[in-house]
PQR file with spaces between the fields and no chain letter, atoms N, CA, C, O and H, PARSE charges and radii, in Angstrom:
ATOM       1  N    UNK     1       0.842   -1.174    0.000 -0.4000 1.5000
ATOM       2  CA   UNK     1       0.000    0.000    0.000 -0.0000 2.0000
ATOM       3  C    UNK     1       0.892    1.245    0.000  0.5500 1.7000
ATOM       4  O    UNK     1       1.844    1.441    0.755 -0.5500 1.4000
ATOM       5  N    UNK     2       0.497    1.948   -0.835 -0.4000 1.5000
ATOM       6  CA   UNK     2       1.773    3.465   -0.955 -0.0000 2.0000
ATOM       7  C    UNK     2       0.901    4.732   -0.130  0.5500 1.7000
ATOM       8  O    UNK     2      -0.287    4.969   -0.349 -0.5500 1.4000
ATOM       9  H    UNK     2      -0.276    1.789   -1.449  0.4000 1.0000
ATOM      10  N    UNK     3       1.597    5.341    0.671 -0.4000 1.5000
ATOM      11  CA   UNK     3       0.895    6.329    1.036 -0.0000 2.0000
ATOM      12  C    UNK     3       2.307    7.557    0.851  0.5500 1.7000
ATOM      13  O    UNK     3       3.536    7.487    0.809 -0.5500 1.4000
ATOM      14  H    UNK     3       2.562    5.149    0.849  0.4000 1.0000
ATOM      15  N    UNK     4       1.015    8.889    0.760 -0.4000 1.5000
ATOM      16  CA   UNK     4       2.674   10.071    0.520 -0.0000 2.0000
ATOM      17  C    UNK     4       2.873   10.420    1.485  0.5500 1.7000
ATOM      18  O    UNK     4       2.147   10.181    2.451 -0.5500 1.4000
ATOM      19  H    UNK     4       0.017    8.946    0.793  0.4000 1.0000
ATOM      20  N    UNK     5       3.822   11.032    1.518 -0.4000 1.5000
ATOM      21  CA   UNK     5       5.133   11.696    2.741 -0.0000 2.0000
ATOM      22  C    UNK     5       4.769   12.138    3.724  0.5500 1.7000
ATOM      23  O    UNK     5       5.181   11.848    4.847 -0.5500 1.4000
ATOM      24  H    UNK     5       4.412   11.226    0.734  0.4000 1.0000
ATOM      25  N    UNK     6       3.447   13.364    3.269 -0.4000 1.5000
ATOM      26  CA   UNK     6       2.837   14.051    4.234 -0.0000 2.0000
ATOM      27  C    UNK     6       1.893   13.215    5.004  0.5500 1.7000
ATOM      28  O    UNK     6       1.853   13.597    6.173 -0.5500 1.4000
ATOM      29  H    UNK     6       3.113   13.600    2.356  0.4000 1.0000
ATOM      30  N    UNK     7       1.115   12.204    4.760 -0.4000 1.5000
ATOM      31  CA   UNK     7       0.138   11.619    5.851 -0.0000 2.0000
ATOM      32  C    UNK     7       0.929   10.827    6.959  0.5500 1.7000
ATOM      33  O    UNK     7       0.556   10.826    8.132 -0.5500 1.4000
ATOM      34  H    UNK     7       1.148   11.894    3.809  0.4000 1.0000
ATOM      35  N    UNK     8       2.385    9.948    6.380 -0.4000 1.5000
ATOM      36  CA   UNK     8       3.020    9.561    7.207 -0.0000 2.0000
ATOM      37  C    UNK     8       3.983   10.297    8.546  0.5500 1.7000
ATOM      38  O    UNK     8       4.547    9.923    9.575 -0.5500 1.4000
ATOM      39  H    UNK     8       2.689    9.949    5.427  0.4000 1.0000
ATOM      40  N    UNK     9       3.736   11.635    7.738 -0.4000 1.5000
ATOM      41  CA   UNK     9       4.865   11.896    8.911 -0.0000 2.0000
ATOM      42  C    UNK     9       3.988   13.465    9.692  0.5500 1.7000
ATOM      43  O    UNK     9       4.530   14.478   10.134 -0.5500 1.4000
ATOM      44  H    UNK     9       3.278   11.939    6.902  0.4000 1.0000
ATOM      45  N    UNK    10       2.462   13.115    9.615 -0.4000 1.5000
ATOM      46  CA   UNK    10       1.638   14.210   10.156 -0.0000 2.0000
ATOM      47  C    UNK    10       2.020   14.463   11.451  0.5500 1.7000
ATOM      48  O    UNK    10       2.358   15.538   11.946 -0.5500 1.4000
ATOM      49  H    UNK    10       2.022   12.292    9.256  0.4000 1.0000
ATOM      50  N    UNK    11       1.916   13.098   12.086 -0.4000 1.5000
ATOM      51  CA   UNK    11       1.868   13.127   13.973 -0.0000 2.0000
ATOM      52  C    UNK    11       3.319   13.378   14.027  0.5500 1.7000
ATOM      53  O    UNK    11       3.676   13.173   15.187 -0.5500 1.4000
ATOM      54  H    UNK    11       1.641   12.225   11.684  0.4000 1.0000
ATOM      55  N    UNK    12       4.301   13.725   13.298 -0.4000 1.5000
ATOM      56  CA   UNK    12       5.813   13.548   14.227 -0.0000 2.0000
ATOM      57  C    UNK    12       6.280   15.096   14.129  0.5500 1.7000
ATOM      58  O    UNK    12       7.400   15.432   14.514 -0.5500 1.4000
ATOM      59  H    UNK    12       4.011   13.892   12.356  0.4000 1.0000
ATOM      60  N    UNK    13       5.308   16.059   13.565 -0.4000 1.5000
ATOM      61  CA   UNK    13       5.549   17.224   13.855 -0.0000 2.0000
ATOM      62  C    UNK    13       6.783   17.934   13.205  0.5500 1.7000
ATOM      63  O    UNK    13       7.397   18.781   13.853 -0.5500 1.4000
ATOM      64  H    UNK    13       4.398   15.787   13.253  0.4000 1.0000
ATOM      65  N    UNK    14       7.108   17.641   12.091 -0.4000 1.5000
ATOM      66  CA   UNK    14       8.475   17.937   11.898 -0.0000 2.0000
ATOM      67  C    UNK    14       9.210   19.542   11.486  0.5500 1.7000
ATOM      68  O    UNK    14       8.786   20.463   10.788 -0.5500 1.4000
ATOM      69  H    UNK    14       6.610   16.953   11.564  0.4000 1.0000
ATOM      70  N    UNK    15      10.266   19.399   12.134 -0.4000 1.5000
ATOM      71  CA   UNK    15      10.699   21.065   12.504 -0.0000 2.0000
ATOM      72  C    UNK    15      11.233   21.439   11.147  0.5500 1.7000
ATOM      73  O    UNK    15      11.455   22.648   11.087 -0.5500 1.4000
ATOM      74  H    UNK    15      10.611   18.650   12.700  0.4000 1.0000
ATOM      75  N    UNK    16      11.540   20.717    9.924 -0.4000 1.5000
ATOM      76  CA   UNK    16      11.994   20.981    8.827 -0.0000 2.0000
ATOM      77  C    UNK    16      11.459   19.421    7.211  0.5500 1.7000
ATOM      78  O    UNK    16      11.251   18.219    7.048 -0.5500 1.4000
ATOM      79  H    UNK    16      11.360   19.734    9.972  0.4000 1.0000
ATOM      80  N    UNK    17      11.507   20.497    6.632 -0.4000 1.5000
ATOM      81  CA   UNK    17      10.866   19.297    5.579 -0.0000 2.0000
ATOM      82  C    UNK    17      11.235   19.886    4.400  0.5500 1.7000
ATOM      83  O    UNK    17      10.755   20.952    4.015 -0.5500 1.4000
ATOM      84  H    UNK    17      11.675   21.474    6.764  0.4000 1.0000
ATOM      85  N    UNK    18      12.386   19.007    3.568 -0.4000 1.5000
ATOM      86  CA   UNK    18      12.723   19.767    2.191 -0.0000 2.0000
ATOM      87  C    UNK    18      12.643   18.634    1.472  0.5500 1.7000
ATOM      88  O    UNK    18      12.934   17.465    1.729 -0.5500 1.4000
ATOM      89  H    UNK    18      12.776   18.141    3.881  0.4000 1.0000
ATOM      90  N    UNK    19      12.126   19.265    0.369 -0.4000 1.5000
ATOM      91  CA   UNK    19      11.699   18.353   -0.899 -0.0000 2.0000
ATOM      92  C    UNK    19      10.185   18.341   -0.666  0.5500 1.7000
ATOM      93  O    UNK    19       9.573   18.997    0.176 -0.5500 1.4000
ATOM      94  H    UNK    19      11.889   20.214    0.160  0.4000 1.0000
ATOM      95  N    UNK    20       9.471   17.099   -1.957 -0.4000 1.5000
ATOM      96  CA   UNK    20       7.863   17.366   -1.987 -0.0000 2.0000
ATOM      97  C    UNK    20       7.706   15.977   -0.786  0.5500 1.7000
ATOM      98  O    UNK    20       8.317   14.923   -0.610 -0.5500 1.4000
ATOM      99  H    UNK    20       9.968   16.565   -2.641  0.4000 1.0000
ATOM     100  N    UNK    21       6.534   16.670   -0.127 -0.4000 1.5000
ATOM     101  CA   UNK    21       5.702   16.085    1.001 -0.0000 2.0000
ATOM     102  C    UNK    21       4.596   14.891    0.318  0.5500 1.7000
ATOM     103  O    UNK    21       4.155   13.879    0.864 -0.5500 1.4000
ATOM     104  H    UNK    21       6.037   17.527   -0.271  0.4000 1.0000
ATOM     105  N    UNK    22       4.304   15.480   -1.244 -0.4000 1.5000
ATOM     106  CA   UNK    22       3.446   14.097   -1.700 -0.0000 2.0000
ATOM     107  C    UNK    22       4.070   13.265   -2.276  0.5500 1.7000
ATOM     108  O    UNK    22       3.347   12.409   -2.789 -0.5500 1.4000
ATOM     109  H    UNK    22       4.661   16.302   -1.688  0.4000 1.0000
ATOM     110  N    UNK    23       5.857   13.039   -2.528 -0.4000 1.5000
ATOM     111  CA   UNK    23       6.424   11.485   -2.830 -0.0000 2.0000
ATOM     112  C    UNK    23       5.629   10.372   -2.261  0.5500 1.7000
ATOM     113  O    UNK    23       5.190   10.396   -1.111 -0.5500 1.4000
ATOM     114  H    UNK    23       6.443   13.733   -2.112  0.4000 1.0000
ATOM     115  N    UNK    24       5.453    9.390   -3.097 -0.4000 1.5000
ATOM     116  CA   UNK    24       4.966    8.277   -2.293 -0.0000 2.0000
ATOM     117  C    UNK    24       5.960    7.458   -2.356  0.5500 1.7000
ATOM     118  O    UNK    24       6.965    7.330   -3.056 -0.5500 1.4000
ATOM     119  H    UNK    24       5.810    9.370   -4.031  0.4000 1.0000
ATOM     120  N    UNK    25       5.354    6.794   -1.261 -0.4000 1.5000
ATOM     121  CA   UNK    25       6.170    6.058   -0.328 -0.0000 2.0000
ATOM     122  C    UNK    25       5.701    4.454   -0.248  0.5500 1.7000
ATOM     123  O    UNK    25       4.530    4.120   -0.068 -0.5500 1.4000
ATOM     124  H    UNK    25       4.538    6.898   -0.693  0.4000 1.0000
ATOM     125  N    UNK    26       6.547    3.741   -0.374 -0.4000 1.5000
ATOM     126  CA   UNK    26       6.008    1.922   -0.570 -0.0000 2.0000
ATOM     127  C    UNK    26       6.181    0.987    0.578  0.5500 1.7000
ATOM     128  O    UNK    26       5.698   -0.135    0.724 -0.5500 1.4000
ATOM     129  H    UNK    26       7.498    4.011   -0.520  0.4000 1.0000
ATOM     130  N    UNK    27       7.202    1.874    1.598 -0.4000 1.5000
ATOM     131  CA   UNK    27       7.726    0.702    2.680 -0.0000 2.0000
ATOM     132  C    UNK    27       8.518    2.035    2.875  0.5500 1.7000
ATOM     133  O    UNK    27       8.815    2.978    2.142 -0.5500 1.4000
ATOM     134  H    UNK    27       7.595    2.786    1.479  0.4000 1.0000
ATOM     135  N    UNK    28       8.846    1.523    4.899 -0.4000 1.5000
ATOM     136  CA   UNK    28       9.103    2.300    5.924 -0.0000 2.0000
ATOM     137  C    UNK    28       9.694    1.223    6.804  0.5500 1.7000
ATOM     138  O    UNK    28       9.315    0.256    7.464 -0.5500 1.4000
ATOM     139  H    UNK    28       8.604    0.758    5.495  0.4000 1.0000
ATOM     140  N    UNK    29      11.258    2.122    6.365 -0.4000 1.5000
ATOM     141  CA   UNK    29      12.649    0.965    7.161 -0.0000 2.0000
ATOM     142  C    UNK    29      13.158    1.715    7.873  0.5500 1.7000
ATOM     143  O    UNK    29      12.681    2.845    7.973 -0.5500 1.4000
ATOM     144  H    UNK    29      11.566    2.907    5.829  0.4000 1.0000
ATOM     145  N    UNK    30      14.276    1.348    8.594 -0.4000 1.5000
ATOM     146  CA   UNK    30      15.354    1.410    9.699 -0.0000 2.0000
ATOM     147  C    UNK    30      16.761    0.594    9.315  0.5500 1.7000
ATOM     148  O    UNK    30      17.836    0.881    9.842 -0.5500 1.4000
ATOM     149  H    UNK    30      14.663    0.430    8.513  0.4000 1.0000
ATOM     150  N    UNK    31      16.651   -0.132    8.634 -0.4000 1.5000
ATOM     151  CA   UNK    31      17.608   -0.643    7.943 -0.0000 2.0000
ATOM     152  C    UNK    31      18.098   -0.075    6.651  0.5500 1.7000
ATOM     153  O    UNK    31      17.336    0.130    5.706 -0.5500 1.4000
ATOM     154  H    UNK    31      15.778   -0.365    8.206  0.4000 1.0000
ATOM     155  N    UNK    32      19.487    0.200    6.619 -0.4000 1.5000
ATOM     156  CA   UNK    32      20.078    0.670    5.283 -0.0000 2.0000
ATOM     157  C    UNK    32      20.249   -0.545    4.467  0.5500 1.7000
ATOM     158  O    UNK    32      20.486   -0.397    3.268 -0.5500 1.4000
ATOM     159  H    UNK    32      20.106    0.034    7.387  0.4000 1.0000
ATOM     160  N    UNK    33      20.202   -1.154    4.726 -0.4000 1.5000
ATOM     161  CA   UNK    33      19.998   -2.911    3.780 -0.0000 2.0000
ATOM     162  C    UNK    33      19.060   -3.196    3.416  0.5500 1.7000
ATOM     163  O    UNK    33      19.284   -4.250    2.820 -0.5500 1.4000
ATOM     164  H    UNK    33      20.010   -1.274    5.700  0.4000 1.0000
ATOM     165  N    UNK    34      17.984   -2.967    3.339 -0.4000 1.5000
ATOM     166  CA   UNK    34      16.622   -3.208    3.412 -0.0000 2.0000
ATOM     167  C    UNK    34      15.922   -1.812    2.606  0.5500 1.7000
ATOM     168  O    UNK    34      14.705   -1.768    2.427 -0.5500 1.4000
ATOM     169  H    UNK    34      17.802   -2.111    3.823  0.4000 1.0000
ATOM     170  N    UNK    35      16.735   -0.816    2.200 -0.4000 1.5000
ATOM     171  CA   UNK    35      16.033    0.571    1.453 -0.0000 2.0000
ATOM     172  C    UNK    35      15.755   -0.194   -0.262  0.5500 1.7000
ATOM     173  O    UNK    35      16.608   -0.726   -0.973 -0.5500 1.4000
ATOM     174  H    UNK    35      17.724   -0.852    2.346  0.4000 1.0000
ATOM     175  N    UNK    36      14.116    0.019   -0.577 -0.4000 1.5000
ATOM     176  CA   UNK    36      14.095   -0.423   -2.719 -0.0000 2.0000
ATOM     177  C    UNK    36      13.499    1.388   -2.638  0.5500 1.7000
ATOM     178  O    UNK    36      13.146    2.223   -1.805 -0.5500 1.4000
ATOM     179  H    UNK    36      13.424    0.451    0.000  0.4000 1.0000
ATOM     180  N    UNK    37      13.706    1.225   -4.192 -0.4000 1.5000
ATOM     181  CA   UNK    37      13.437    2.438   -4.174 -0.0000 2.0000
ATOM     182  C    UNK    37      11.706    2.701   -3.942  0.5500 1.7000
ATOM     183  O    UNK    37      10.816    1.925   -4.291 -0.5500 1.4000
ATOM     184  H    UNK    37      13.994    0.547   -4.869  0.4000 1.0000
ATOM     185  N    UNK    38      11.550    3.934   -3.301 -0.4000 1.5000
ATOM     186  CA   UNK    38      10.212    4.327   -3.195 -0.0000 2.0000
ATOM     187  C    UNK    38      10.061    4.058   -1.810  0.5500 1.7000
ATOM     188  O    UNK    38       8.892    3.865   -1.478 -0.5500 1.4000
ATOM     189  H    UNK    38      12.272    4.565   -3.018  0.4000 1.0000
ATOM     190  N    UNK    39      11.291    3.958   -0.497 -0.4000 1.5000
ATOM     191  CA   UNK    39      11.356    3.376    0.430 -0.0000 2.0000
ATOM     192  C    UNK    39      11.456    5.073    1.321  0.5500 1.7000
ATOM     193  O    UNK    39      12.075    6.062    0.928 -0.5500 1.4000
ATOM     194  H    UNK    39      12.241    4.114   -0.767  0.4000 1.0000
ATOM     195  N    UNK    40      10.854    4.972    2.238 -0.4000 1.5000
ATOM     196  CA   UNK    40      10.962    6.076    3.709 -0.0000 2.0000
ATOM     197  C    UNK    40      12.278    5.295    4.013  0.5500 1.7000
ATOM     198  O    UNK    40      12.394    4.108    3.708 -0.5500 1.4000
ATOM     199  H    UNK    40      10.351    4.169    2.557  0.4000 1.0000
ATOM     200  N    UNK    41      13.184    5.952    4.577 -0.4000 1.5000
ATOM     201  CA   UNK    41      14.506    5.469    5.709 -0.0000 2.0000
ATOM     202  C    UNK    41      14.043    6.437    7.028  0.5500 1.7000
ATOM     203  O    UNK    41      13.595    7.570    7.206 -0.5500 1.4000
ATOM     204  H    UNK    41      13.089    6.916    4.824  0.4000 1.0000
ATOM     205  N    UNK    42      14.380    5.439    7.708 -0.4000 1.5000
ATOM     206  CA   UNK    42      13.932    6.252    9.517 -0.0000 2.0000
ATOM     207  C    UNK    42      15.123    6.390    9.964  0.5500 1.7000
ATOM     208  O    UNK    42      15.724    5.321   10.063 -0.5500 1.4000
ATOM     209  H    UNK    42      14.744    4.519    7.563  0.4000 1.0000
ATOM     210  N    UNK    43      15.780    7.448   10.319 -0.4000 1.5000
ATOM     211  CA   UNK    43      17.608    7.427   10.569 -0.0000 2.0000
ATOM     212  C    UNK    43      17.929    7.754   12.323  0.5500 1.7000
ATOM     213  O    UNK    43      17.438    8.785   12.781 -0.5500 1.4000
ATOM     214  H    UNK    43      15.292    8.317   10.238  0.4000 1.0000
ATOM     215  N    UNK    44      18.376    7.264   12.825 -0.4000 1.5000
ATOM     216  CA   UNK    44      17.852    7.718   14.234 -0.0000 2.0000
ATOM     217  C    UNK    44      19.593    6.996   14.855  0.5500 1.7000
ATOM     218  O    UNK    44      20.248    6.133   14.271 -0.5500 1.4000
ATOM     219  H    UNK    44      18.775    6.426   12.452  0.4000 1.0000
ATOM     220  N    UNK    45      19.911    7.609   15.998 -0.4000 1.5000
ATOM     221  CA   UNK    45      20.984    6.781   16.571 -0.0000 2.0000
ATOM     222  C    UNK    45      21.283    5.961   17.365  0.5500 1.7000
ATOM     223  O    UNK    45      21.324    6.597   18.419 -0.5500 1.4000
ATOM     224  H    UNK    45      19.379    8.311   16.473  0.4000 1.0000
ATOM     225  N    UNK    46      21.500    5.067   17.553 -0.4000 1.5000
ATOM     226  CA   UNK    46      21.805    3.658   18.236 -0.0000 2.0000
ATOM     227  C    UNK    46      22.579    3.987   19.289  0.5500 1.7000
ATOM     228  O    UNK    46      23.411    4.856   19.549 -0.5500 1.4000
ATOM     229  H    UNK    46      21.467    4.550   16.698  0.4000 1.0000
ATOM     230  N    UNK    47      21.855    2.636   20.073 -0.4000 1.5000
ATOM     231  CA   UNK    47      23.913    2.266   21.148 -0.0000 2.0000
ATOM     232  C    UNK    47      24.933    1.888   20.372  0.5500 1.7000
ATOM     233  O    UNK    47      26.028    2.401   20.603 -0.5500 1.4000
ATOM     234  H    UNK    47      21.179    1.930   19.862  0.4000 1.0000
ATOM     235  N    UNK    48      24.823    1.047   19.433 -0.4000 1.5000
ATOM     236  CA   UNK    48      26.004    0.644   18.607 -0.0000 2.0000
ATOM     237  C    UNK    48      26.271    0.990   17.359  0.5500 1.7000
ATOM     238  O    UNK    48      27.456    0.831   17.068 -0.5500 1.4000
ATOM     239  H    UNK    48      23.934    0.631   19.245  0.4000 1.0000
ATOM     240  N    UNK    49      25.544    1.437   16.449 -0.4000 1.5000
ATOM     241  CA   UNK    49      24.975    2.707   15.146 -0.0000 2.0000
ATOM     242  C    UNK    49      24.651    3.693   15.216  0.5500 1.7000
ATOM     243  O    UNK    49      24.429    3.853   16.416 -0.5500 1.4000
ATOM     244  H    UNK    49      24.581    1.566   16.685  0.4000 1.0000
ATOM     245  N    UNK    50      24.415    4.684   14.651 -0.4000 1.5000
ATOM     246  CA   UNK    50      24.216    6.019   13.927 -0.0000 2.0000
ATOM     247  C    UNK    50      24.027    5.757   12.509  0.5500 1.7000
ATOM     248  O    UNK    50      24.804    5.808   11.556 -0.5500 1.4000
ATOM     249  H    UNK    50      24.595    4.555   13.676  0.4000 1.0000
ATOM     250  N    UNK    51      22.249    5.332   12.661 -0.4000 1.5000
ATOM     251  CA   UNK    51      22.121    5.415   10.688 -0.0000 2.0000
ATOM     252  C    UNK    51      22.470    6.692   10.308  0.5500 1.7000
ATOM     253  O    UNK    51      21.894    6.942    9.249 -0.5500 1.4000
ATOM     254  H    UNK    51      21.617    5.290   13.436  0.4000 1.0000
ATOM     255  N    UNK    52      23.038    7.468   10.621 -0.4000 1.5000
ATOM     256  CA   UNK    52      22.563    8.942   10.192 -0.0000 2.0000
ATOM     257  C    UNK    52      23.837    8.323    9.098  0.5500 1.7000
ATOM     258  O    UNK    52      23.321    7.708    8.165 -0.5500 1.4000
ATOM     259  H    UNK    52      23.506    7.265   11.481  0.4000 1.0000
ATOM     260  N    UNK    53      24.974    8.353    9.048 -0.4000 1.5000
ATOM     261  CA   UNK    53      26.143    8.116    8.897 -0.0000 2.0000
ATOM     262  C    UNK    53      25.339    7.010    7.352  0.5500 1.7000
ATOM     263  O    UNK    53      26.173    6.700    6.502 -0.5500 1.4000
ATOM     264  H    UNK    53      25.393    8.853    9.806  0.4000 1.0000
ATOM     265  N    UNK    54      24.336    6.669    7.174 -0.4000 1.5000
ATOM     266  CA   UNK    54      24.119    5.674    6.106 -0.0000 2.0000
ATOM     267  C    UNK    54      23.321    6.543    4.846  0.5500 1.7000
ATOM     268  O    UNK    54      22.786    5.928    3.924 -0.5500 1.4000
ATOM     269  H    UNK    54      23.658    6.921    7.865  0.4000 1.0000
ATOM     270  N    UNK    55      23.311    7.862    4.913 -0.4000 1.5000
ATOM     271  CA   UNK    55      21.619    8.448    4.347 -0.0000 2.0000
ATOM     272  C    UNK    55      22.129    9.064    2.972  0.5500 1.7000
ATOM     273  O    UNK    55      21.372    9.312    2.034 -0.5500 1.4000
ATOM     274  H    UNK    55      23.745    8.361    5.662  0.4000 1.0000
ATOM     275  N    UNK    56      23.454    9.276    2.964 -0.4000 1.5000
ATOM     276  CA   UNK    56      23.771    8.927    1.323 -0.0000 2.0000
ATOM     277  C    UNK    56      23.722    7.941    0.257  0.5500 1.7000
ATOM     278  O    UNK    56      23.366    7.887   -0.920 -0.5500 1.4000
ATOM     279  H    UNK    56      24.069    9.076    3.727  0.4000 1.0000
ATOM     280  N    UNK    57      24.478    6.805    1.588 -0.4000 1.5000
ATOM     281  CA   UNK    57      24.122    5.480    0.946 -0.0000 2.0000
ATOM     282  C    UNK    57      22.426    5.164   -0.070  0.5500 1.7000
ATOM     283  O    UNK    57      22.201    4.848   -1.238 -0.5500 1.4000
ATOM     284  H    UNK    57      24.768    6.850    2.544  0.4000 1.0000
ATOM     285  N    UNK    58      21.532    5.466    1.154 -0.4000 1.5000
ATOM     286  CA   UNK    58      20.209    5.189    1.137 -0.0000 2.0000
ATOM     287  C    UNK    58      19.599    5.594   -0.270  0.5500 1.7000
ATOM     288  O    UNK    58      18.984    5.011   -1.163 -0.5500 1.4000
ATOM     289  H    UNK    58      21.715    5.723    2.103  0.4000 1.0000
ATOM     290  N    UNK    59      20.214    7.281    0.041 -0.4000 1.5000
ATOM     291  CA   UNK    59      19.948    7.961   -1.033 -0.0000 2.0000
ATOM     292  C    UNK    59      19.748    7.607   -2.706  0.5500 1.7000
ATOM     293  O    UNK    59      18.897    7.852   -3.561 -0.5500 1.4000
ATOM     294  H    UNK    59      20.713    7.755    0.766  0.4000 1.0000
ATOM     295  N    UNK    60      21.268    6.762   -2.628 -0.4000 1.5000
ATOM     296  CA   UNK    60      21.634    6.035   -3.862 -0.0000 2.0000
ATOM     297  C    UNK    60      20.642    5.137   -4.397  0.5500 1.7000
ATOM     298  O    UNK    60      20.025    4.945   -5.445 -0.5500 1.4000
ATOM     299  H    UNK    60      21.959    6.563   -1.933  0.4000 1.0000
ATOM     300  N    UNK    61      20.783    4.514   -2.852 -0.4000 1.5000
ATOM     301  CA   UNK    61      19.701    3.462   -3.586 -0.0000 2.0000
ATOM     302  C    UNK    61      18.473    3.233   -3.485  0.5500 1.7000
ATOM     303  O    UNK    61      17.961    2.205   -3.041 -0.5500 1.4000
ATOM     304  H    UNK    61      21.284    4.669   -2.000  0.4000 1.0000
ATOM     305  N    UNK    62      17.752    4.514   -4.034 -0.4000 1.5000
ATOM     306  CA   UNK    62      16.201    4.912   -4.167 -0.0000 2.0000
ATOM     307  C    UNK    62      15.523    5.289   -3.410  0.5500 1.7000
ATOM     308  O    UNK    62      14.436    5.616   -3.887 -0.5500 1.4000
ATOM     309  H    UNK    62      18.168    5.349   -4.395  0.4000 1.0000
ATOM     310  N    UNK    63      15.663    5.492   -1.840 -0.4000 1.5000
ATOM     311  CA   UNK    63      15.429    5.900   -1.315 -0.0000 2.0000
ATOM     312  C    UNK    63      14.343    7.087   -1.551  0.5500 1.7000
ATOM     313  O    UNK    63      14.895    7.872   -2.322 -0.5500 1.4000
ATOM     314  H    UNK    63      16.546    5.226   -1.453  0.4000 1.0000
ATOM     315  N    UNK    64      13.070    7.557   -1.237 -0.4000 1.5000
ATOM     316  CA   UNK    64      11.958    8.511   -1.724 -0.0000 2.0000
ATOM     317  C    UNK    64      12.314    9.702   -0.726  0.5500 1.7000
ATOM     318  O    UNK    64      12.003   10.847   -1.054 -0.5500 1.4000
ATOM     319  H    UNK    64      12.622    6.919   -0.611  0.4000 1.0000
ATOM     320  N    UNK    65      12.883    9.488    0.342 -0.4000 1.5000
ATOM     321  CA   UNK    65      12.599   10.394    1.568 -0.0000 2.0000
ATOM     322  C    UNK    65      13.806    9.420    2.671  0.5500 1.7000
ATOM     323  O    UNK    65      14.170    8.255    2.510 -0.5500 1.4000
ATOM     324  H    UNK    65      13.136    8.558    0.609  0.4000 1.0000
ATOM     325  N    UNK    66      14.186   10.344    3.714 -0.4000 1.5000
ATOM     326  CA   UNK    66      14.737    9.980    4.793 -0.0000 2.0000
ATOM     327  C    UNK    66      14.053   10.891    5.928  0.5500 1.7000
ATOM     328  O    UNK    66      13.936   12.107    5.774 -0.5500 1.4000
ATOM     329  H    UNK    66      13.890   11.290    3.844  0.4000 1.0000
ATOM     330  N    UNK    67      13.537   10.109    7.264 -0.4000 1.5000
ATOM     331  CA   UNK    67      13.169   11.242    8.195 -0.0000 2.0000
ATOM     332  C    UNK    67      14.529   10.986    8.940  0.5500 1.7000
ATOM     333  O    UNK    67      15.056    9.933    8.581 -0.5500 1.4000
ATOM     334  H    UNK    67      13.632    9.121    7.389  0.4000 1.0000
ATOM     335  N    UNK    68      15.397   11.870   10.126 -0.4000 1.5000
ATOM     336  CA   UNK    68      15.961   11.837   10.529 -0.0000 2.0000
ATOM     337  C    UNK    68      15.969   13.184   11.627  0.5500 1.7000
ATOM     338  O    UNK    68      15.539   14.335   11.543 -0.5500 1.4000
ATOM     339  H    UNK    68      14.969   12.725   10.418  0.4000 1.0000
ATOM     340  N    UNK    69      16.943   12.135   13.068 -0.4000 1.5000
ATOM     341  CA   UNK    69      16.841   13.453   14.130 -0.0000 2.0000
ATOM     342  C    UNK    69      18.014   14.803   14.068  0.5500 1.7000
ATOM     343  O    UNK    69      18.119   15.871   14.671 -0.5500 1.4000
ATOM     344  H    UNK    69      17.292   11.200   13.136  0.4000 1.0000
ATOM     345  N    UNK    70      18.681   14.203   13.154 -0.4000 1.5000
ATOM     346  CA   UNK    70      19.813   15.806   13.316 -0.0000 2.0000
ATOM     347  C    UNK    70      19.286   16.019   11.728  0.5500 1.7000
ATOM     348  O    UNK    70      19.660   16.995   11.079 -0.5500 1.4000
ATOM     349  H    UNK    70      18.596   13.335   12.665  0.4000 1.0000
């Protein structure tokens, strides 16, 4: 089921948003292994990771959108 950018990320209030809000979106990961394109990436930092450090990667590979805390 694809939904766009903006319905998914209504409740998280976000303090900045660049690019279009109606990309749709096919699947919503946490894994940089796991991004097809048309994919949300959730980038957030770990005890033992920092996806942030992956969101070029992601980028590459089709990635529609990344939300992230920095």
């Amino acid at each position: 089921m694809t939904k766009s950018l903006d319905i998914l990320i209504e409740d998280l209030r976000p303090t900045q948003v660049v690019g279009d809000v109606k990309v749709a979106i096919s699947a919503v990961v946490n894994d940089s292994r796991k991004v097809c394109p048309g994919a949300l990436f959730v980038a957030v930092r770990g005890v033992a990771v920092d996806s942030h450090r992956f969101m070029d990667q992601v980028a590459s590979a089709g990635a529609s959108a990344i939300v992230c805390e920095a």
